[in-house]
GULUM-9446 format. One record per residue (C-alpha): residue number from 1; residue in three letters; y, x, z. Coordinates in pm, whole numbers. Layout:
BEGIN
num: NUM; residu: ALA; py: Y; px: X; pz: Z;
...
***
This chain:
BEGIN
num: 1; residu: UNK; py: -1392; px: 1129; pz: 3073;
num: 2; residu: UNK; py: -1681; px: 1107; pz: 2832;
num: 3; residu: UNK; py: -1885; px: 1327; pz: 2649;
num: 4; residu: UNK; py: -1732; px: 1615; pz: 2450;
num: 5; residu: UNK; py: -1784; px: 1436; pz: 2130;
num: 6; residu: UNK; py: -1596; px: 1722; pz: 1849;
num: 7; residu: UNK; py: -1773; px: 2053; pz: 1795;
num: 8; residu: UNK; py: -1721; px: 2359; pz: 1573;
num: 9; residu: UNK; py: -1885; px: 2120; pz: 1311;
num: 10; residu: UNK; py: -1780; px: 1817; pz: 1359;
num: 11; residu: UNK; py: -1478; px: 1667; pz: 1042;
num: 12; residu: UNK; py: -1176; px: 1665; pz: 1083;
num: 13; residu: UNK; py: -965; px: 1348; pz: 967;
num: 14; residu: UNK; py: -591; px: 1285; pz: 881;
num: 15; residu: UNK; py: -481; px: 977; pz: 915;
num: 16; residu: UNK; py: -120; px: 875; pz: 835;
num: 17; residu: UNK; py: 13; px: 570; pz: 995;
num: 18; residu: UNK; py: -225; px: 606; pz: 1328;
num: 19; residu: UNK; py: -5; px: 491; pz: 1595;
num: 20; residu: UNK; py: -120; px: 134; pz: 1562;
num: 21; residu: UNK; py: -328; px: -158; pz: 1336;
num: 22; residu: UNK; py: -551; px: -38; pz: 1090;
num: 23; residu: UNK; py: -455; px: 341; pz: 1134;
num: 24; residu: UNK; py: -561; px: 322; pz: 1480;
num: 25; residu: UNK; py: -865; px: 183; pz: 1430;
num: 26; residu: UNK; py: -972; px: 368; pz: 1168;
num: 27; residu: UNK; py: -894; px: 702; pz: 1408;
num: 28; residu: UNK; py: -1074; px: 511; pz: 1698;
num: 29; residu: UNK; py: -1341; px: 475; pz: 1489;
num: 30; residu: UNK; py: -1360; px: 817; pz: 1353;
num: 31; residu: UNK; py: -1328; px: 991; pz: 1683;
num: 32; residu: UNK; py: -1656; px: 763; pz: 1826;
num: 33; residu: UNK; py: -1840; px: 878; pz: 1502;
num: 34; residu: UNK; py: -1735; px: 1231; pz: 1653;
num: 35; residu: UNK; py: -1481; px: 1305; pz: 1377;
num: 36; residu: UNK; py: -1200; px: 1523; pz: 1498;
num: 37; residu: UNK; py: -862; px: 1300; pz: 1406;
num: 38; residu: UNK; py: -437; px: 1393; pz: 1315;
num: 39; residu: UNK; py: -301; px: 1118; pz: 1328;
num: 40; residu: UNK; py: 82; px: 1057; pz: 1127;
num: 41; residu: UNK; py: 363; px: 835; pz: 1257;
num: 42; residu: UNK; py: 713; px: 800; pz: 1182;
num: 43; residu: UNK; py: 888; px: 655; pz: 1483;
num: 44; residu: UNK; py: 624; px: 533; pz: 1737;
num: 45; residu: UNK; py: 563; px: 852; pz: 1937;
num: 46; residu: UNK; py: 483; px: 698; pz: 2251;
num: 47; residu: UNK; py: 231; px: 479; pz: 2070;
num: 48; residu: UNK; py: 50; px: 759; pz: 1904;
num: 49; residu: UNK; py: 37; px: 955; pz: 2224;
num: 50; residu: UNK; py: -124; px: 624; pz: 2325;
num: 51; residu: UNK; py: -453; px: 694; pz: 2023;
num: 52; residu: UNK; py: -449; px: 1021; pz: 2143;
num: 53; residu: UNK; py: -504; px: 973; pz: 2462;
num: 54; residu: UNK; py: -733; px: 740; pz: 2397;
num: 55; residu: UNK; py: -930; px: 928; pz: 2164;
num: 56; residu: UNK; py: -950; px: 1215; pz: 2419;
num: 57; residu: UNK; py: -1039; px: 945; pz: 2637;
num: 58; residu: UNK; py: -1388; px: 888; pz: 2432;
num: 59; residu: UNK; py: -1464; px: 1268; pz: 2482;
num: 60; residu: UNK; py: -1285; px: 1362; pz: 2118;
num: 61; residu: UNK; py: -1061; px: 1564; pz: 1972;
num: 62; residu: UNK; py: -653; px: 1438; pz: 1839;
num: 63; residu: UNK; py: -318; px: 1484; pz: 1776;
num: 64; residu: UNK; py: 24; px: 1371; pz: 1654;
num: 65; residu: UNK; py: 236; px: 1443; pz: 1390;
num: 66; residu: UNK; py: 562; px: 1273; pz: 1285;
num: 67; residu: UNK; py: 603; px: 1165; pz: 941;
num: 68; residu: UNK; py: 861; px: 992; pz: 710;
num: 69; residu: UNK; py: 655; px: 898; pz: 379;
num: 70; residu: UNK; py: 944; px: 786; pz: 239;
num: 71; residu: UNK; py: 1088; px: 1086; pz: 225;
num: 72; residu: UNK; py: 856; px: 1306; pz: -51;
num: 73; residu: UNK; py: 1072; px: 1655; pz: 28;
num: 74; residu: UNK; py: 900; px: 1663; pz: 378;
num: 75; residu: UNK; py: 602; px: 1655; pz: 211;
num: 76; residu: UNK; py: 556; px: 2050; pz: 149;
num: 77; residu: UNK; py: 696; px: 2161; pz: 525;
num: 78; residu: UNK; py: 430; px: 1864; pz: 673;
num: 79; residu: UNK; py: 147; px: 2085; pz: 520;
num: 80; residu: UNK; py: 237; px: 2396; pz: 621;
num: 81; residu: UNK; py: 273; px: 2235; pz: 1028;
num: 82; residu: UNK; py: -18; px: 2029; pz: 948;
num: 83; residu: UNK; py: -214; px: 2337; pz: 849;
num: 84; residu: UNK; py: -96; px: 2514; pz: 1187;
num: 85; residu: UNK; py: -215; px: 2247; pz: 1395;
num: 86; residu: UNK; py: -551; px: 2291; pz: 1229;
num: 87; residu: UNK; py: -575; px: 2600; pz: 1345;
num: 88; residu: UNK; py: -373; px: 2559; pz: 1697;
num: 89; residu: UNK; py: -588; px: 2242; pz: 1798;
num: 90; residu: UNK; py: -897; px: 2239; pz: 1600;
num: 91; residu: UNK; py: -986; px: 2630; pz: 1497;
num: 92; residu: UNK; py: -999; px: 2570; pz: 1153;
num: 93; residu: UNK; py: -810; px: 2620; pz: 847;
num: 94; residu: UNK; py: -936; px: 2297; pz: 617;
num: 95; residu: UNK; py: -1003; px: 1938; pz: 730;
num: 96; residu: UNK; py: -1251; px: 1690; pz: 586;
num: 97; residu: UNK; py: -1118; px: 1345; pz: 543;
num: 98; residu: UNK; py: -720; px: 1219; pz: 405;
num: 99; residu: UNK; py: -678; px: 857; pz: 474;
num: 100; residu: UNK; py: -371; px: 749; pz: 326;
num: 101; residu: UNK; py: -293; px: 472; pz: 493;
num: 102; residu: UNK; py: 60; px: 419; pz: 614;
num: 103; residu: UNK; py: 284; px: 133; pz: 499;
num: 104; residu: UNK; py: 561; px: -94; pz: 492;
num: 105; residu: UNK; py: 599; px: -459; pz: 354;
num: 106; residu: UNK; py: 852; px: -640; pz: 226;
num: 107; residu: UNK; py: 807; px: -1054; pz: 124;
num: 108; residu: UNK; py: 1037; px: -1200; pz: -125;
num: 109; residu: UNK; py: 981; px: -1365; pz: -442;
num: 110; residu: UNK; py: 987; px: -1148; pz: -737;
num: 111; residu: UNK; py: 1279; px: -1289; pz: -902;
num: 112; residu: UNK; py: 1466; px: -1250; pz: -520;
num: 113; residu: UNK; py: 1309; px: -888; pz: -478;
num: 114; residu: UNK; py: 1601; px: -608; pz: -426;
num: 115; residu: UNK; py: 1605; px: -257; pz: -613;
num: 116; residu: UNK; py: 1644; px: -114; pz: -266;
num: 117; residu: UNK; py: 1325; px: -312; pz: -163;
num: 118; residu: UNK; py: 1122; px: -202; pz: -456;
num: 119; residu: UNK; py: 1237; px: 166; pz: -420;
num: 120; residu: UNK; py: 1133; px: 155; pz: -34;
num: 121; residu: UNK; py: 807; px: -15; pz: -169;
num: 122; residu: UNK; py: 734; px: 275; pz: -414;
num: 123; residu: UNK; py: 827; px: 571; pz: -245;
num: 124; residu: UNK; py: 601; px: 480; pz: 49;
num: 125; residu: UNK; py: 313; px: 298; pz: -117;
num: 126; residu: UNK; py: 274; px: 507; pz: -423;
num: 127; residu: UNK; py: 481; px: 780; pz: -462;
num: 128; residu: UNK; py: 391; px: 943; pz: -90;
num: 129; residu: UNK; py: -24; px: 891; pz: -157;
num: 130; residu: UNK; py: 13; px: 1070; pz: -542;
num: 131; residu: UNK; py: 248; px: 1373; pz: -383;
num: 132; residu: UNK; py: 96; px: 1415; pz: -11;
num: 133; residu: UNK; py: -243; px: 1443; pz: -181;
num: 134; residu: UNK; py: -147; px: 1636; pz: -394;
num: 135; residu: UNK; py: 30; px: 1892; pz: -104;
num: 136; residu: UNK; py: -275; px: 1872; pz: 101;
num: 137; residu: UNK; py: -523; px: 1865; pz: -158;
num: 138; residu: UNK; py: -567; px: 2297; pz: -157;
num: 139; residu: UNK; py: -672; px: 2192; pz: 256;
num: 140; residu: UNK; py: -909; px: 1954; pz: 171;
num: 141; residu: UNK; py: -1286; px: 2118; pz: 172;
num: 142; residu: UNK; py: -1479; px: 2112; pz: -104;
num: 143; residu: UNK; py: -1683; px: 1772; pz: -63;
num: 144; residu: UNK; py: -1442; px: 1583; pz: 149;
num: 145; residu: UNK; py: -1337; px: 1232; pz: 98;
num: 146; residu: UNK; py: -1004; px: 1107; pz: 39;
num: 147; residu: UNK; py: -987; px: 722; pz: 98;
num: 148; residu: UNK; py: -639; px: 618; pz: -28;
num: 149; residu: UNK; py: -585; px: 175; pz: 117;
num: 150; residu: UNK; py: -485; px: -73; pz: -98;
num: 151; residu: UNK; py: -490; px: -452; pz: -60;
num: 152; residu: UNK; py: -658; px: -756; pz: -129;
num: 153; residu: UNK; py: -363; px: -879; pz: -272;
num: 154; residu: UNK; py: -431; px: -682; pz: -596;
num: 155; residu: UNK; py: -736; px: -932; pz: -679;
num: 156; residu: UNK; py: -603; px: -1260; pz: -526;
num: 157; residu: UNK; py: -213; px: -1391; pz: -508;
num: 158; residu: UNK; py: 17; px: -1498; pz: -218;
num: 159; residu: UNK; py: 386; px: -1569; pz: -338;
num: 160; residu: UNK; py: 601; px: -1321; pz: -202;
num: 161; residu: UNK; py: 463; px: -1004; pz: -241;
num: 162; residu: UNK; py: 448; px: -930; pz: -602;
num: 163; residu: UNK; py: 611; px: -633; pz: -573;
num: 164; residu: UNK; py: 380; px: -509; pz: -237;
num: 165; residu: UNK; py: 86; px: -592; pz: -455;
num: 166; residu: UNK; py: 226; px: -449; pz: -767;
num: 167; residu: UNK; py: 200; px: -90; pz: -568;
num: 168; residu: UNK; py: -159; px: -159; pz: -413;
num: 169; residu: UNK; py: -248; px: -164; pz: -743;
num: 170; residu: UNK; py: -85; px: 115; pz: -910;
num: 171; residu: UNK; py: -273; px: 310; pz: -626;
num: 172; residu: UNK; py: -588; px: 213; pz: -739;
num: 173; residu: UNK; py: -507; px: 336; pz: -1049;
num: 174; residu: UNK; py: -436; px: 637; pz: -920;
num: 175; residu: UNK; py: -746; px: 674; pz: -694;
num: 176; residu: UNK; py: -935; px: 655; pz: -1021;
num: 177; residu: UNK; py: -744; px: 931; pz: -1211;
num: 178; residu: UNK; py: -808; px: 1150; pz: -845;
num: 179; residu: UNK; py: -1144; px: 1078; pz: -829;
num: 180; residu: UNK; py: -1175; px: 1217; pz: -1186;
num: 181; residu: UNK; py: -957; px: 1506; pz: -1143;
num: 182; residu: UNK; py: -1081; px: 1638; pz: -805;
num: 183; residu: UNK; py: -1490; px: 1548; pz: -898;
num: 184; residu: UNK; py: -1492; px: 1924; pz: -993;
num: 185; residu: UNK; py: -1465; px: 2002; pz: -640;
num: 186; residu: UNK; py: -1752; px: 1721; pz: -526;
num: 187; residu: UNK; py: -1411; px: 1507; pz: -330;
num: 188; residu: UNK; py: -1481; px: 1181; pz: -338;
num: 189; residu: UNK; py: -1210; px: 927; pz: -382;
num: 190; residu: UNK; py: -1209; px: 578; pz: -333;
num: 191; residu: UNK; py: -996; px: 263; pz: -253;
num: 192; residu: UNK; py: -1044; px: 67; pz: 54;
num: 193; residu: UNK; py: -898; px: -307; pz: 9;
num: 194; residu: UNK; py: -862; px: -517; pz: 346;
num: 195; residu: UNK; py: -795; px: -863; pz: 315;
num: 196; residu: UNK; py: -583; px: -1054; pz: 582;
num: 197; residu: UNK; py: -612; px: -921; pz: 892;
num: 198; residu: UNK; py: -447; px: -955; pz: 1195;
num: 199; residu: UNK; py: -198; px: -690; pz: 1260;
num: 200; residu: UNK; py: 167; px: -683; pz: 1306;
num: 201; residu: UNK; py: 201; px: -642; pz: 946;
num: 202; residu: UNK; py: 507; px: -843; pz: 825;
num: 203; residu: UNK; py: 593; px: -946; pz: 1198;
num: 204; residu: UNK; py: 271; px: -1020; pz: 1269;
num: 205; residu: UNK; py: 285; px: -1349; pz: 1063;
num: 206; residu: UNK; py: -130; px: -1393; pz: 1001;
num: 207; residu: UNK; py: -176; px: -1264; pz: 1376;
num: 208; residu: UNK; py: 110; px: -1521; pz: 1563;
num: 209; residu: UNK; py: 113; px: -1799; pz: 1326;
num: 210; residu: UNK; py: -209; px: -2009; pz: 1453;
num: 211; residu: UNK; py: -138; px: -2295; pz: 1127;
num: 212; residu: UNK; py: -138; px: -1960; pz: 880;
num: 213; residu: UNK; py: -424; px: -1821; pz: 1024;
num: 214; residu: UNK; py: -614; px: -2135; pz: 987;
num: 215; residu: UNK; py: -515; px: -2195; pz: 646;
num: 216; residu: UNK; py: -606; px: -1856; pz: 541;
num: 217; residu: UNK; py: -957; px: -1856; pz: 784;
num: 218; residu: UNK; py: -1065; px: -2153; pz: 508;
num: 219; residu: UNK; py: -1059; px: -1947; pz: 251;
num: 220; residu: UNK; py: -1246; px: -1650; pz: 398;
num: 221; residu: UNK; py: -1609; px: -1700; pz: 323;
num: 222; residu: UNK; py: -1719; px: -1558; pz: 678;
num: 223; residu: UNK; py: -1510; px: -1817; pz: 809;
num: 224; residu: UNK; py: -1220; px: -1598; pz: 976;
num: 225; residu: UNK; py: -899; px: -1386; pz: 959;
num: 226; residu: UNK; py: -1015; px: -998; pz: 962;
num: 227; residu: UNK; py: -969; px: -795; pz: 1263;
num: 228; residu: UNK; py: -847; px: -408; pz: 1264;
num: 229; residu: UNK; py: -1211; px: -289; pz: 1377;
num: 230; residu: UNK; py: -1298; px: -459; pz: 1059;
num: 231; residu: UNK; py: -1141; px: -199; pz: 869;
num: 232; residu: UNK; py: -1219; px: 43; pz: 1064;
num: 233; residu: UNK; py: -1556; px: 20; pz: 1082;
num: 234; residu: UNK; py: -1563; px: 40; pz: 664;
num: 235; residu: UNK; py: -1338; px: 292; pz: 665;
num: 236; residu: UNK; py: -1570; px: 517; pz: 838;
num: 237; residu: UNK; py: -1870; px: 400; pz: 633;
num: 238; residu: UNK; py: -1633; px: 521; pz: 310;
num: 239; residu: UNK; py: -1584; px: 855; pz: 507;
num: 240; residu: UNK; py: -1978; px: 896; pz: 562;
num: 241; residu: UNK; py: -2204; px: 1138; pz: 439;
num: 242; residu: UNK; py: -2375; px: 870; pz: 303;
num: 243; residu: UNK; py: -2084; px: 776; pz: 88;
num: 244; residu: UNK; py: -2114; px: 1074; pz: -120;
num: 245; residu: UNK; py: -2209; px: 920; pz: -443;
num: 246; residu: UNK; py: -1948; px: 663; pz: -428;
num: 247; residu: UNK; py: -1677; px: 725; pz: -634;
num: 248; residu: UNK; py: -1369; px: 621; pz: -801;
num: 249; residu: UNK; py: -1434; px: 270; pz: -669;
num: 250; residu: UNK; py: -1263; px: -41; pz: -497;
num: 251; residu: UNK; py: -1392; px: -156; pz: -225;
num: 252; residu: UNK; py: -1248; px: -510; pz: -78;
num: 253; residu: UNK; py: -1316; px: -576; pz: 287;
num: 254; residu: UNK; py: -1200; px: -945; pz: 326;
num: 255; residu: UNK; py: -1505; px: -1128; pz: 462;
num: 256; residu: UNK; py: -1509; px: -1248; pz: 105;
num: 257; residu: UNK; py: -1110; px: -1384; pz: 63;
num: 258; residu: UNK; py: -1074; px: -1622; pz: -205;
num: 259; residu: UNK; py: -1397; px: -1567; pz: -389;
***
């Protein structure tokens, strides 16, 4: 066991979609950085007992909560138990950082793309990061940081996920219009943007495909597919107090995809 790393001042960070990929390793990251972490998950509980574990592993602080983004009328009974387990695990009564960052995908053409694909699309990608900020926006502290990921796909094109893409970038809209609206109370709010990475997004297709991954490495100005410690690591950069004059911004972390 290491180090108590979490202290009476250290932030606290919820993360939704946690149990594994980017998630983790933005909560992995967080916890080294001695952030206190809540991680979200909808169905992997064993998997997010895993980060936990693992962050109380590094000497930190975490927990688990389950959480269906798709479904926007658990939104207001998730921030009343989130806001207990503030107090129950961490002492406090406001957190620091909202990373929303769970998601779905779907590929298909546009002209092939199903109503019942787009809806699922929407209510997780868009609809869930406008209404569960806005639900745990009265917990957020004055001067926190809300870092709301997006895609690469919004500035470059791969056939097939239009409507994914379509999403990403009606969040970024929306990060702007947040940034703006919560500036009164010194939140930051910004878009983070990874670019392929190797996850088990989609199956895993970029990870498992070795012919994909090469063909996608070429056009990658650092030469290679991104890793989820990639992300991670500017995730928690975004979440610095350094960060705190950057606002209402995309940010693209793609090793420079398709430039």
């Amino acid at each position: 066991m290491h180090e108590s790393k979490f202290n009476p001042t250290s932030p606290i960070a919820l993360i939704t979609g946690g149990s594994r990929g980017l998630g983790k390793s933005m909560a992995l990251h967080l916890a080294q950085r001695g952030a206190g972490v809540v991680i979200t998950y909808r169905e992997r509980a064993e998997e997010a007992r895993q980060v936990v574990h693992a962050i109380e592993a590094l000497g930190g602080a975490a927990s688990a909560l389950p959480l269906d983004l798709s479904d926007a009328s658990q939104f207001g009974a998730f921030a009343q138990g989130f806001a207990q387990e503030l107090g129950r695990r961490f002492e406090r009564s406001r957190f620091d950082y909202l990373v929303n960052n769970a998601g779905m995908g779907v590929h298909a053409p546009l002209i092939e793309t199903t109503e019942a694909q787009f809806d699922a699309l929407l209510n997780v990608h868009f609809k869930a990061v406008l209404f569960l900020t806005q639900r745990l926006a009265p917990l957020l502290v004055d001067g926190g940081r809300i870092v709301n990921i997006s895609s690469g796909l919004t500035r470059f094109t791969f056939p097939g996920y239009g409507a994914y893409a379509a999403m990403k970038g009606a969040v970024e809209v929306l990060t702007r219009y947040f940034a703006r609206e919560l500036a009164g109370r010194k939140i930051t709010v910004n878009t983070l943007a990874p670019g392929a990475i190797e996850t088990d997004f989609n199956g895993g297709v970029v990870r498992d495909n070795p012919e994909l991954n090469r063909r996608i490495a070429e056009a990658i100005a650092l030469g290679r597919v991104g890793l989820p410690d990639d992300i991670g690591g500017a995730a928690s950069l975004l979440l610095s107090p350094e960060s705190g004059w950057i606002t209402g911004q995309r940010i693209e972390a793609s090793g420079g995809q398709a430039l």
